[in-house]
Steps between C-alpha positions, in 0.01 A plus 500: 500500500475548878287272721317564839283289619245515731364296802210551726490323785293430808634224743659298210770363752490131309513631205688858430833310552513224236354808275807732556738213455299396172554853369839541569569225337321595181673520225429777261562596117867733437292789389277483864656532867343459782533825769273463747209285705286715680294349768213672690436312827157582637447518834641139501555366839619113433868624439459559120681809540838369697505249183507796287762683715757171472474488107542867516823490701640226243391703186435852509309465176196363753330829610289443793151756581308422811150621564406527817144359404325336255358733290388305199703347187414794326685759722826298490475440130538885521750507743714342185379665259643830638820289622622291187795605259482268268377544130238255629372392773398070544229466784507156682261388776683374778390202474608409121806309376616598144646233292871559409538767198143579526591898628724533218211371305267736598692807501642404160129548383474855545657736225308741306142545543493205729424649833414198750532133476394172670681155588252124503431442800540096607338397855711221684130370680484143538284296240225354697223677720268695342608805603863468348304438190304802529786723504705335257240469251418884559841644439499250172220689396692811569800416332293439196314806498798677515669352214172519277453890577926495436461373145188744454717787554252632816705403835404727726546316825784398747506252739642580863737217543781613252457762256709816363426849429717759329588778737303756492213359271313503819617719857291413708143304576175594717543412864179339496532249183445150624663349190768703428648303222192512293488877501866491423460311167166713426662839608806422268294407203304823517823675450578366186688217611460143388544216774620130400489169634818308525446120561896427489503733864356273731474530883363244733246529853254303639151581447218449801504126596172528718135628327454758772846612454434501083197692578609787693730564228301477232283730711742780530644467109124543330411745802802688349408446097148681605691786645728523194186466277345835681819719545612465161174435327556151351631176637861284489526253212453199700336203375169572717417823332618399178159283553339833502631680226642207242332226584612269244868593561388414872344156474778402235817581757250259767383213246904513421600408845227277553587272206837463660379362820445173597125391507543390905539868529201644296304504850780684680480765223145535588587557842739809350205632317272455823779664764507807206211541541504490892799756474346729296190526729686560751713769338173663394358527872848655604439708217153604598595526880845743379672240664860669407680449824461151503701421146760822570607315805389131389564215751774281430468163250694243702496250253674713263830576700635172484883476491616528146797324391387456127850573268 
């Protein structure tokens, strides 16, 4: 099985390096190679692209497309889409660090009517400050949600900081989808194909380490499930409309994580619940206001392109 994978990146300068170097140095399964890393610089203007250029002059197998502008993730997700080679295509953010093994894990997921798959997701935030806790305590909650609609059989959603689609499952996304992951997973499982979760794939970032920081992103991602949710008529199996439509299956995944905490934290969960709610207020007046152009183009979270040097 051929590999591409794909990179969008907009003035990743601290981090596209150590990711090139990490996949290079993957190692991958006999029956898998790896022929190409695509990445889609846009409109960077930190040097991003000269990083590119070196690790393409050392290994021809790094393929590097430069936009002349930012256009939105969704354009450059295209941009490989129509690119790639491979039998599959693995999308990284920029900003991720995959664990070693964990792309041959992936891509060893997909055979027959397996059309996409997703890696865990582990942030490297700090322990202390209530902000760290925020984040890390909401991609727990995702991880669990994704294993739980896994074992149900009814995946239909990808997270956008390592996952892999079969070529030509999917050819290409709307310019204007904010979370273009989500509407990969749901656009894959309306063709027929079925989407897992694979824990043992694991890829490490760092989530927001400041509330405002947390906010605006939390802003963007539900401002994005409520487009999904009117373009192609229902919403992405996330935990928070899960409370909508199985409650029980809802409150169960939350009581779960919950019980695993410490009780020092049970007030700092409330704060999740309480800066939710904030985001998704917030997402609702962008929503009212047809505030596209502001999650298309969204400003930069600082606190989330820290160096990574997680192996």
């Amino acid at each position: 099985m051929k590999v591409s994978v794909g990179i969008c990146a907009y003035n990743e300068v601290g981090n596209v390096g150590n990711l090139l170097d990490n996949l290079l140095n993957q190692s991958f399964f006999q029956s898998q190679e790896l022929l190409e890393i695509i990445v889609v610089c846009s409109g960077c203007t930190d040097g991003t692209d000269d990083i590119v250029r070196r690790f393409r002059e050392k290994d021809p197998r790094v393929k590097l497309v430069s936009q002349s502008s930012r256009q939105g993730k969704s354009r450059a997700q295209n941009i490989i889409f129509r690119v790639a080679k491979g039998d599959v295509i693995v999308f990284l953010s920029a900003d991720t660090y995959p664990a070693k093994g964990s792309i041959a894990t992936l891509v060893g997921s997909i055979s027959g009517k397996v059309g996409g798959a997703d890696s865990k997701v582990l942030l490297l935030n700090e322990p202390h400050g209530l902000a760290n806790f925020v984040s890390r305590f909401t991609w727990e909650l995702h991880n669990h949600t994704m294993m739980h609609e896994n074992e149900r059989g009814q995946l239909a959603h990808l997270a956008g900081d390592m996952f892999v689609v079969k070529k030509g499952v999917i050819n290409e996304i709307p310019p204007h989808v904010i979370n273009d992951d989500a509407y990969i997973g749901m656009a894959i499982r309306s063709k027929g194909y079925k989407i897992v979760y694979v824990p043992q794939s694991v890829c490490y970032i760092f989530g927001p380490s400041t509330i405002l920081d947390y906010l605006n992103q939390r802003r963007r991602v539900l401002f994005g499930h409520r487009q999904l949710t009117q373009v192609l008529g229902k919403p992405p199996t996330v935990l928070k409309t899960l409370l909508f439509h199985r409650p029980y299956d809802a409150l169960r995944i939350f009581l779960q994580e919950v019980r695993t905490s410490k009780p020092m934290d049970l007030v700092r969960i409330l704060g999740v619940v309480i800066l939710e709610g904030i985001a998704s207020l917030l997402a609702f007046w962008d929503s009212r206001k047809n505030r596209l152009e502001r999650h298309i183009l969204w400003d930069r979270i600082n606190s989330t392109k820290m160096l990574v040097k997680k192996s």
